[in-house]
mmJSON file of the N, C-alpha and C atoms, coordinates in Angstrom:
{"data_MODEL":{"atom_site":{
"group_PDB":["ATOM","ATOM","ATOM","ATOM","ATOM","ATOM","ATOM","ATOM","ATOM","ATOM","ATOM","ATOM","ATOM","ATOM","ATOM","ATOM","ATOM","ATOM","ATOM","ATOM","ATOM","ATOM","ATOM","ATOM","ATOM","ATOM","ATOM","ATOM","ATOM","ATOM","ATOM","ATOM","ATOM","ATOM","ATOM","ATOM","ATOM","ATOM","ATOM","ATOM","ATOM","ATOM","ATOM","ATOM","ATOM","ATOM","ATOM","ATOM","ATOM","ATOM","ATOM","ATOM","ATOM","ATOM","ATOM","ATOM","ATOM","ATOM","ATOM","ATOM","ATOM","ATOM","ATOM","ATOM","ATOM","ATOM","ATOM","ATOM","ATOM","ATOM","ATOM","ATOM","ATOM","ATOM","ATOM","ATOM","ATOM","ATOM","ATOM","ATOM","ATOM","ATOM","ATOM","ATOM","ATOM","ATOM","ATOM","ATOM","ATOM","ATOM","ATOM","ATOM","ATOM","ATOM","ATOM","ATOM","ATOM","ATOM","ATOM","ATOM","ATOM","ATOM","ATOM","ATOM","ATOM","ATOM","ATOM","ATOM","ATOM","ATOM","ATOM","ATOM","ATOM","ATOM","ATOM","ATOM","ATOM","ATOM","ATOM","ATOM","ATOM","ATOM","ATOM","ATOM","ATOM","ATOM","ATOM","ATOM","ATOM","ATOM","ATOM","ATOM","ATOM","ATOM","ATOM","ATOM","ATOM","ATOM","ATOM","ATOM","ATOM","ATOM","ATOM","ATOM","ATOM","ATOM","ATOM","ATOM","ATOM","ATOM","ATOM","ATOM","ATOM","ATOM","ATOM","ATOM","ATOM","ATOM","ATOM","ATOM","ATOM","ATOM","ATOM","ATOM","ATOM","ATOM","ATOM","ATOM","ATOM","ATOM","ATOM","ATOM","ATOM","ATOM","ATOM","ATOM","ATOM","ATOM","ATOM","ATOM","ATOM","ATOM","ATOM"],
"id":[1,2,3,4,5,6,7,8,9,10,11,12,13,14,15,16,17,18,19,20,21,22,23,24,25,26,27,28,29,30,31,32,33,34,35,36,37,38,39,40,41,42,43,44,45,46,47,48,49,50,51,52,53,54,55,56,57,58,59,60,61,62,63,64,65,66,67,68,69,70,71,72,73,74,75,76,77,78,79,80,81,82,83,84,85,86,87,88,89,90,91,92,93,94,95,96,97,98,99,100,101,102,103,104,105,106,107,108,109,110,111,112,113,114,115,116,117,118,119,120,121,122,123,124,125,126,127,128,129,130,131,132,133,134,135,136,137,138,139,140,141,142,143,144,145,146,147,148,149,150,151,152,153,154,155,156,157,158,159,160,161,162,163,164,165,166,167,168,169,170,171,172,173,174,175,176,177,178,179,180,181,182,183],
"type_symbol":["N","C","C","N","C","C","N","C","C","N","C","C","N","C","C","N","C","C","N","C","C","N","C","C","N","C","C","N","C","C","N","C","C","N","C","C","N","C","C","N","C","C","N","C","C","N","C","C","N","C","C","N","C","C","N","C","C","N","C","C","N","C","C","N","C","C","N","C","C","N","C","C","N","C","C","N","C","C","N","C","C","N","C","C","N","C","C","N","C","C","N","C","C","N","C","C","N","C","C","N","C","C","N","C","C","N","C","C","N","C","C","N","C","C","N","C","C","N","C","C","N","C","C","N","C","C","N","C","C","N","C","C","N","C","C","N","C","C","N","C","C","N","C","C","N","C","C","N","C","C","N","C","C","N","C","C","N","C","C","N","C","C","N","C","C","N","C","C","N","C","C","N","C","C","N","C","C","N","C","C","N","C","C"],
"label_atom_id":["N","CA","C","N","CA","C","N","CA","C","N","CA","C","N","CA","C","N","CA","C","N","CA","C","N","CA","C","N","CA","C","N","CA","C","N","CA","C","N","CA","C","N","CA","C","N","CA","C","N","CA","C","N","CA","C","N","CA","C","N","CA","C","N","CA","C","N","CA","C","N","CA","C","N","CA","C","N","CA","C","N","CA","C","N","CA","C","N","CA","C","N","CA","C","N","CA","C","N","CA","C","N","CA","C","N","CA","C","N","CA","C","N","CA","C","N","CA","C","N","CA","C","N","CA","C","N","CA","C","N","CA","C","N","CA","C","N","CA","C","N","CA","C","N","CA","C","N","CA","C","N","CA","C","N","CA","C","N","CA","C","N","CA","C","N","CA","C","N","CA","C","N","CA","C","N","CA","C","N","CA","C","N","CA","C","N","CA","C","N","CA","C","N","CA","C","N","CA","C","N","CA","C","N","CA","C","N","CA","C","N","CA","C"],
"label_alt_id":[null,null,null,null,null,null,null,null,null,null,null,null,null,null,null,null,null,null,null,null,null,null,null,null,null,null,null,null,null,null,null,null,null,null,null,null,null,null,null,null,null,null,null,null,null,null,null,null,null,null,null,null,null,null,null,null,null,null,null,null,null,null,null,null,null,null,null,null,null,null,null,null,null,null,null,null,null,null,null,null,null,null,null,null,null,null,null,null,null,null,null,null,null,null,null,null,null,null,null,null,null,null,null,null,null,null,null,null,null,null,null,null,null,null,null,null,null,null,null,null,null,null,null,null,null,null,null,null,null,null,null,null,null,null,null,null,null,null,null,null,null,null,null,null,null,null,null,null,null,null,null,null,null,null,null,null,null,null,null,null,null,null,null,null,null,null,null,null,null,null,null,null,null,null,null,null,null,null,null,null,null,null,null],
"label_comp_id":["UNK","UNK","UNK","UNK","UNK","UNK","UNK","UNK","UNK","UNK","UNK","UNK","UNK","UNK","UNK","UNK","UNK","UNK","UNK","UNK","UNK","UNK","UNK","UNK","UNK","UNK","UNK","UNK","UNK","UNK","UNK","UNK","UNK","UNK","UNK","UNK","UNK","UNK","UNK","UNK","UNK","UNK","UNK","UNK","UNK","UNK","UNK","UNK","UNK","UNK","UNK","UNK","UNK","UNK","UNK","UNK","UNK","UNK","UNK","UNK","UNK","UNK","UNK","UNK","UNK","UNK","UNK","UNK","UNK","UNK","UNK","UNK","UNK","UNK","UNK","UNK","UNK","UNK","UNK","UNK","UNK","UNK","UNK","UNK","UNK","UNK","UNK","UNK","UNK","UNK","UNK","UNK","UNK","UNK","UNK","UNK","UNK","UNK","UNK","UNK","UNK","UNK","UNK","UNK","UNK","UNK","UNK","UNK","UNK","UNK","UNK","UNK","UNK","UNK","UNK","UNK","UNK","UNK","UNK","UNK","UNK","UNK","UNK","UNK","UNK","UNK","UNK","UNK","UNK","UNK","UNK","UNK","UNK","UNK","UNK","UNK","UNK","UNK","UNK","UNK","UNK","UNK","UNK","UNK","UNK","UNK","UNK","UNK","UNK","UNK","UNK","UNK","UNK","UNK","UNK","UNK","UNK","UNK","UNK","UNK","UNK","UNK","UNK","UNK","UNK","UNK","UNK","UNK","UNK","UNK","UNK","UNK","UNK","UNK","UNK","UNK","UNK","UNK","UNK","UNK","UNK","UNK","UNK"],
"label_asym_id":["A","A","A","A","A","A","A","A","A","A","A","A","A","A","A","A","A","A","A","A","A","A","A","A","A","A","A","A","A","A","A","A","A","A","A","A","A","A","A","A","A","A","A","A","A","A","A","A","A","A","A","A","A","A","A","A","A","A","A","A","A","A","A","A","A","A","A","A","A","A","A","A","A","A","A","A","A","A","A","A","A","A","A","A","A","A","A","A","A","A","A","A","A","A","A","A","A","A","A","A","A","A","A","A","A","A","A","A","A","A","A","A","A","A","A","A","A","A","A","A","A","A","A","A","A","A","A","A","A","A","A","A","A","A","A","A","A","A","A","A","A","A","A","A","A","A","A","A","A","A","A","A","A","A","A","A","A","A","A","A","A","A","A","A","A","A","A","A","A","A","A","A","A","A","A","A","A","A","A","A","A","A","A"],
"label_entity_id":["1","1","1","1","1","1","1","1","1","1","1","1","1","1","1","1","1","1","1","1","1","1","1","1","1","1","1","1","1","1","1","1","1","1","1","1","1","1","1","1","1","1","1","1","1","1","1","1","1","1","1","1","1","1","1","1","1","1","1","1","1","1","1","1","1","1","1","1","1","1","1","1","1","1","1","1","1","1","1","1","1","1","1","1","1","1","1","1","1","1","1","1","1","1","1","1","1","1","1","1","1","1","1","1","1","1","1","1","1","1","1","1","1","1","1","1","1","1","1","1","1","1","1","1","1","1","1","1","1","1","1","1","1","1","1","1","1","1","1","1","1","1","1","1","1","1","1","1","1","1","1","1","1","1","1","1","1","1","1","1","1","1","1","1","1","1","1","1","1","1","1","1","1","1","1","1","1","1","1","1","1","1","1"],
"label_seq_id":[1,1,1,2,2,2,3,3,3,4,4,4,5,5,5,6,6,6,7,7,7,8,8,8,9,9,9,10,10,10,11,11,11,12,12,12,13,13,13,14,14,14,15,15,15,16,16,16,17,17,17,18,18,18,19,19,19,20,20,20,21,21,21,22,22,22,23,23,23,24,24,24,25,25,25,26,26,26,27,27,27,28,28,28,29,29,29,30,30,30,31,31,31,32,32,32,33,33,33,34,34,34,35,35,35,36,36,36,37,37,37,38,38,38,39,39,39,40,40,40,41,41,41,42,42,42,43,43,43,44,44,44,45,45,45,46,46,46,47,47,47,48,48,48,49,49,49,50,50,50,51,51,51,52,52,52,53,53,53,54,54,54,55,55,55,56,56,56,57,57,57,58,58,58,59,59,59,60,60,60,61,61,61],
"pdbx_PDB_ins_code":[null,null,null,null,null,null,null,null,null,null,null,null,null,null,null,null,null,null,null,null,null,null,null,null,null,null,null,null,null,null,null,null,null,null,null,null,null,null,null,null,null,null,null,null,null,null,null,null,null,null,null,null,null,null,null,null,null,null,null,null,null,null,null,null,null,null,null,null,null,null,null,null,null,null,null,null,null,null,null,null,null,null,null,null,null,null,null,null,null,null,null,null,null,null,null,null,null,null,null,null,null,null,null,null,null,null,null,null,null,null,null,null,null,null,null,null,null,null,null,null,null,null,null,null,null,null,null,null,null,null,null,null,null,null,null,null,null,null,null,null,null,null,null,null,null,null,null,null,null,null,null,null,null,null,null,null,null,null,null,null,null,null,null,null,null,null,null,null,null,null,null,null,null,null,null,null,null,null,null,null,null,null,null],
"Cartn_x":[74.469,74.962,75.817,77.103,77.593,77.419,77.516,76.71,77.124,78.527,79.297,78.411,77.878,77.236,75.997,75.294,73.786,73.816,72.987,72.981,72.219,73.011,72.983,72.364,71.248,70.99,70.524,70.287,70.024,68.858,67.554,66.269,66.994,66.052,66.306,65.789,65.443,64.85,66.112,67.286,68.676,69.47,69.661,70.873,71.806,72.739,73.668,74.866,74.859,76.288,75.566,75.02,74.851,75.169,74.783,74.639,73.298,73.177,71.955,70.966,71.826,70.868,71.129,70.012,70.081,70.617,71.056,70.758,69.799,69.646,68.628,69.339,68.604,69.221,68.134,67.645,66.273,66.8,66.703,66.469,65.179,64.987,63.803,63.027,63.032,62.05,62.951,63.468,63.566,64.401,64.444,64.642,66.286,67.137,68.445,68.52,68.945,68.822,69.999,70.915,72.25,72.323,73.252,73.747,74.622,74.364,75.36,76.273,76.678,77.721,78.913,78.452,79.006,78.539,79.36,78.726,79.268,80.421,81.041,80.27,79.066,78.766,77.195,76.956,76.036,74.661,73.748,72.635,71.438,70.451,68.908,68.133,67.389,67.149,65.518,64.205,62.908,62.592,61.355,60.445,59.865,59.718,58.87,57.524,56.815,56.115,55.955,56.847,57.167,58.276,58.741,59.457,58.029,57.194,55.886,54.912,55.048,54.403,54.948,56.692,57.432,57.215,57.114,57.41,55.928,54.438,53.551,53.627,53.708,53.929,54.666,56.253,56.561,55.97,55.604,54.518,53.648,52.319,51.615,52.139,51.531,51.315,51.231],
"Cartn_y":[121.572,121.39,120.129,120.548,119.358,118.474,116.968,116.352,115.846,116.456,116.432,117.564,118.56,120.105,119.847,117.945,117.729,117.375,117.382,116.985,115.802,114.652,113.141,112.321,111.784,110.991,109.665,108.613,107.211,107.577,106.382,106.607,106.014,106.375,105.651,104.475,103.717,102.416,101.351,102.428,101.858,101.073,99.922,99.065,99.766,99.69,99.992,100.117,98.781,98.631,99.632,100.472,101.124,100.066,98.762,98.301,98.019,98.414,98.07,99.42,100.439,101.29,102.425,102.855,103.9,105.501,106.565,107.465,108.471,109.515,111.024,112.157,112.702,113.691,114.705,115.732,116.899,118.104,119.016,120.069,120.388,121.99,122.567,121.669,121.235,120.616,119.125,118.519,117.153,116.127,115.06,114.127,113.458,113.128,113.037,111.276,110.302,109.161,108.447,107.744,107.031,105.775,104.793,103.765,104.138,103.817,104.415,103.665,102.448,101.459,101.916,102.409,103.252,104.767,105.526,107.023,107.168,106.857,107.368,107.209,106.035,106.12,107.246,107.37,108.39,107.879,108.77,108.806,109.316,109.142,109.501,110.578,110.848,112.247,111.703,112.101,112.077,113.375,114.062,115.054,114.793,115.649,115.298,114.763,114.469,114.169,112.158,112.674,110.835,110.309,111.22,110.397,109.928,110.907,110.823,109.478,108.832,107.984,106.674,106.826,105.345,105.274,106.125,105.881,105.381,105.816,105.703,104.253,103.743,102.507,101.584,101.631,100.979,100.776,101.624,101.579,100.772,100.084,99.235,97.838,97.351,95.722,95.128],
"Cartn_z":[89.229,90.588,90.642,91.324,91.784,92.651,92.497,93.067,94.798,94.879,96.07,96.633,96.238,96.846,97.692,97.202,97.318,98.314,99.667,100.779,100.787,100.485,100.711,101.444,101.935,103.229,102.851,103.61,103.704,104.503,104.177,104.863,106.105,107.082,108.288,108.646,108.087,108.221,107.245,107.342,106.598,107.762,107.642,108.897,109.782,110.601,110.872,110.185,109.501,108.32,107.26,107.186,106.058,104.507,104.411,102.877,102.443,100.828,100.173,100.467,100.402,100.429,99.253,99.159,98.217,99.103,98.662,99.24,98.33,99.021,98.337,98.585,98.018,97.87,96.982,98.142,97.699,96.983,96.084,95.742,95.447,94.962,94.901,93.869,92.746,91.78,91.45,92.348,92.094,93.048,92.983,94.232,93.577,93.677,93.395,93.83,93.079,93.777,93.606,94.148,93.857,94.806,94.323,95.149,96.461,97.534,98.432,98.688,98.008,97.733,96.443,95.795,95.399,94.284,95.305,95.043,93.946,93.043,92.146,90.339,90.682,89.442,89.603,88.217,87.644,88.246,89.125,89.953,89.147,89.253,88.712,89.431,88.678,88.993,88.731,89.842,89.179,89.939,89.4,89.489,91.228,91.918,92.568,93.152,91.881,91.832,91.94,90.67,90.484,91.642,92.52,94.062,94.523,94.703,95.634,95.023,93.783,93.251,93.714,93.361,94.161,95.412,95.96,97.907,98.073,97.64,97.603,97.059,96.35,95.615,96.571,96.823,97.44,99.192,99.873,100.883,101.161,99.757,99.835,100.201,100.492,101.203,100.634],
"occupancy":[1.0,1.0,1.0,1.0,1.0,1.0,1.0,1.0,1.0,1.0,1.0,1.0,1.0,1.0,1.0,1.0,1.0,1.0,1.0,1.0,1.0,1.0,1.0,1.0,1.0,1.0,1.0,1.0,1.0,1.0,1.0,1.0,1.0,1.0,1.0,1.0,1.0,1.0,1.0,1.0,1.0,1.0,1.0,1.0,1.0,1.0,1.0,1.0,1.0,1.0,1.0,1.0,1.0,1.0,1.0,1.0,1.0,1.0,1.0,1.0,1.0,1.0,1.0,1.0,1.0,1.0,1.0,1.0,1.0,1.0,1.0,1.0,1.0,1.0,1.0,1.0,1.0,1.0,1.0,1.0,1.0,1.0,1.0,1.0,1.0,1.0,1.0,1.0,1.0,1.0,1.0,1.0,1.0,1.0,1.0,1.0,1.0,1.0,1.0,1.0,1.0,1.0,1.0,1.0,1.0,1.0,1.0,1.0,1.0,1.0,1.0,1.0,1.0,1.0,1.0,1.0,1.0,1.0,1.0,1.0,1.0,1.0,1.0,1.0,1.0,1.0,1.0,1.0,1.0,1.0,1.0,1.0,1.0,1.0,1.0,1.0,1.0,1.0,1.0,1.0,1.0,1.0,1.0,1.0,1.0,1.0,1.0,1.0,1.0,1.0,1.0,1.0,1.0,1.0,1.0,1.0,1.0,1.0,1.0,1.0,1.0,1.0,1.0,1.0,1.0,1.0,1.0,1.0,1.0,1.0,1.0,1.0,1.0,1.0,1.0,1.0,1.0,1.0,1.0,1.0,1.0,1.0,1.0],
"B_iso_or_equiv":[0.0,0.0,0.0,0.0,0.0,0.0,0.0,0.0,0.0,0.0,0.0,0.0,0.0,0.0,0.0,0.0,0.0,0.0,0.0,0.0,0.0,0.0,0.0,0.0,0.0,0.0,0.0,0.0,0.0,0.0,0.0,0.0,0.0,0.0,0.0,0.0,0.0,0.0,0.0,0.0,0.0,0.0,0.0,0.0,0.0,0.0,0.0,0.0,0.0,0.0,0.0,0.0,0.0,0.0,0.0,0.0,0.0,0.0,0.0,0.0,0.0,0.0,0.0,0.0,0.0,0.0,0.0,0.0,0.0,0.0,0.0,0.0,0.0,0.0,0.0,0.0,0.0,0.0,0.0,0.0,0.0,0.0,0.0,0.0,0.0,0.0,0.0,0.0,0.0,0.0,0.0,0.0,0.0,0.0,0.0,0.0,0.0,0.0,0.0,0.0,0.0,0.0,0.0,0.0,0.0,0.0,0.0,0.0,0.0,0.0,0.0,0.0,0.0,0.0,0.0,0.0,0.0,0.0,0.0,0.0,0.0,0.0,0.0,0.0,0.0,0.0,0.0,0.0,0.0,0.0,0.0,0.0,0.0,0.0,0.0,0.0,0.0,0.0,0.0,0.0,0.0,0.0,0.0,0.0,0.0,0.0,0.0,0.0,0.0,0.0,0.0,0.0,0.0,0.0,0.0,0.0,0.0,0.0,0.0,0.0,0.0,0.0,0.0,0.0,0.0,0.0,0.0,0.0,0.0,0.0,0.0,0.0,0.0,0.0,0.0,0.0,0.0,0.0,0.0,0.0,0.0,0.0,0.0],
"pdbx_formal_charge":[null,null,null,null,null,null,null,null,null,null,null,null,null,null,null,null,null,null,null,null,null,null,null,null,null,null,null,null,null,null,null,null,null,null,null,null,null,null,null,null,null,null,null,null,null,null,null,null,null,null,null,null,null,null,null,null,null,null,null,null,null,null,null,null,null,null,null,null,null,null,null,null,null,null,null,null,null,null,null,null,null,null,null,null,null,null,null,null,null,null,null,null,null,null,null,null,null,null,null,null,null,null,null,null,null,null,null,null,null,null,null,null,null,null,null,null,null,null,null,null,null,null,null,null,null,null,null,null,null,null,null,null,null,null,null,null,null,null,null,null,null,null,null,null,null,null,null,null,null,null,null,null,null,null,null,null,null,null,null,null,null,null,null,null,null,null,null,null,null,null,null,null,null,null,null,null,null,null,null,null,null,null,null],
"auth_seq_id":[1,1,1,2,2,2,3,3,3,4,4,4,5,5,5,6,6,6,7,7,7,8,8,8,9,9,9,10,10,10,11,11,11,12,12,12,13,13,13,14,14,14,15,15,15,16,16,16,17,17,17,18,18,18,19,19,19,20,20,20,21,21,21,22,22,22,23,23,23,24,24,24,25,25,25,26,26,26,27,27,27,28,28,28,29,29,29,30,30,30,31,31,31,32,32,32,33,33,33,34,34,34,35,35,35,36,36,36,37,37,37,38,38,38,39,39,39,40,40,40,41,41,41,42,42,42,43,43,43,44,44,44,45,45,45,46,46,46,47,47,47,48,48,48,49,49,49,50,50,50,51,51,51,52,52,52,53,53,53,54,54,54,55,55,55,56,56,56,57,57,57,58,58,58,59,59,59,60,60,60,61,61,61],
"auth_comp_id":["UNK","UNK","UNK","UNK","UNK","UNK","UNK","UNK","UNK","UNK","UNK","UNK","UNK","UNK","UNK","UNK","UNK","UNK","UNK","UNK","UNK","UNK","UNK","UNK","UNK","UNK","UNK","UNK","UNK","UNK","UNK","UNK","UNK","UNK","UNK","UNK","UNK","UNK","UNK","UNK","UNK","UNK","UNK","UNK","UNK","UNK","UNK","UNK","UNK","UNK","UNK","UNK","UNK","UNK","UNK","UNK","UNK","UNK","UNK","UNK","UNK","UNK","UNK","UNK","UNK","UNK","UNK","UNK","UNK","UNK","UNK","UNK","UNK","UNK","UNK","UNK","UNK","UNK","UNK","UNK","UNK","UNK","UNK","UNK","UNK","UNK","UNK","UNK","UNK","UNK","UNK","UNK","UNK","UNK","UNK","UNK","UNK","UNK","UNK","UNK","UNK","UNK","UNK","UNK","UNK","UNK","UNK","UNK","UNK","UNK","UNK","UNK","UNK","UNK","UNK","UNK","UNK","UNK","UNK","UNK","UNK","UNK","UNK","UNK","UNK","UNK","UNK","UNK","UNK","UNK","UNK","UNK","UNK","UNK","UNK","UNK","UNK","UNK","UNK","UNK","UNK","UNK","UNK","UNK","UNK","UNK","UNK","UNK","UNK","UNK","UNK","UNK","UNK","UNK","UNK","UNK","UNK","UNK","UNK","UNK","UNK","UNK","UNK","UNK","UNK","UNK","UNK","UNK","UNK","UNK","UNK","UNK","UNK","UNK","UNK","UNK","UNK","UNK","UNK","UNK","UNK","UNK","UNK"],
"auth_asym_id":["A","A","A","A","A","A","A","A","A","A","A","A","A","A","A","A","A","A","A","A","A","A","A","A","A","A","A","A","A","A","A","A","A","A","A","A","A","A","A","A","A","A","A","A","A","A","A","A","A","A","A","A","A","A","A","A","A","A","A","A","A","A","A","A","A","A","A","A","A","A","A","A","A","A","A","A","A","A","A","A","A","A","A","A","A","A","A","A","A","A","A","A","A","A","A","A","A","A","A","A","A","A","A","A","A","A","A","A","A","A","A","A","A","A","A","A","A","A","A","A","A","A","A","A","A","A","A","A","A","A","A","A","A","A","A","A","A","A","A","A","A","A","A","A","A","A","A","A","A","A","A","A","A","A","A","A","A","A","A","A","A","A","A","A","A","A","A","A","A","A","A","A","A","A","A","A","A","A","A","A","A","A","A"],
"auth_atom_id":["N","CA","C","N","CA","C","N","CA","C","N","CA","C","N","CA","C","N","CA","C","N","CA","C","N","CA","C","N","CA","C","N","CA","C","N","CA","C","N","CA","C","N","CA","C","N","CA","C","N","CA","C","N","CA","C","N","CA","C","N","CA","C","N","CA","C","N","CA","C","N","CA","C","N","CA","C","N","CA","C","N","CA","C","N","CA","C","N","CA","C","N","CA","C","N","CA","C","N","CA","C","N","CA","C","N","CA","C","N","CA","C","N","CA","C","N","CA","C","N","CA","C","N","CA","C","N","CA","C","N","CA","C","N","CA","C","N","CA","C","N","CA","C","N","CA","C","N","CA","C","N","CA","C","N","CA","C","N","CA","C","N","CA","C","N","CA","C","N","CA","C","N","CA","C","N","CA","C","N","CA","C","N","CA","C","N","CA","C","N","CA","C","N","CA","C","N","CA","C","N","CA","C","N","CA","C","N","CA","C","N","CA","C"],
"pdbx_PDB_model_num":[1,1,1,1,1,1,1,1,1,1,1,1,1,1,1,1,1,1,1,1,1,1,1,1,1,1,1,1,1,1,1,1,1,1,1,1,1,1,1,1,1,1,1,1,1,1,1,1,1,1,1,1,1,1,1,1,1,1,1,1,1,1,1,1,1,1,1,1,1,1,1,1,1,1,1,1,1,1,1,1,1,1,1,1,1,1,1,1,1,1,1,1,1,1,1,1,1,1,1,1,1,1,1,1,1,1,1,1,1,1,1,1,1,1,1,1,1,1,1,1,1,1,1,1,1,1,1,1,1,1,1,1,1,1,1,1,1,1,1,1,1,1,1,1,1,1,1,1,1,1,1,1,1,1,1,1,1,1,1,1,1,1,1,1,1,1,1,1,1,1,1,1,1,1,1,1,1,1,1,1,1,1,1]
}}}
């Protein structure tokens, strides 16, 4: 899949100026991850599982 095809979003707890954020990006078996400063370089890809481990992770206090 092309990565222009992936439906892109910024969490919402992202600024107004939109900087320093990552965006996502879901398909069926994995979470799509890129700089949204700039889209043009090469983005990461984890399992869904291991999205569910960072967000869980980053969450704690």
């Amino acid at each position: 899949m092309n990565t222009s095809e992936l439906g892109w979003f910024k969490s919402s707890y992202s600024s107004a100026q939109g900087d320093d954020c990552v965006e996502v990006a879901l398909t069926e078996g994995a979470v799509h991850v890129r700089d949204s400063k700039d889209v043009t370089r090469p983005h990461f890809v984890l399992g869904r599982e291991e999205w569910s481990r960072f967000v869980r992770f980053a969450a704690r206090d």
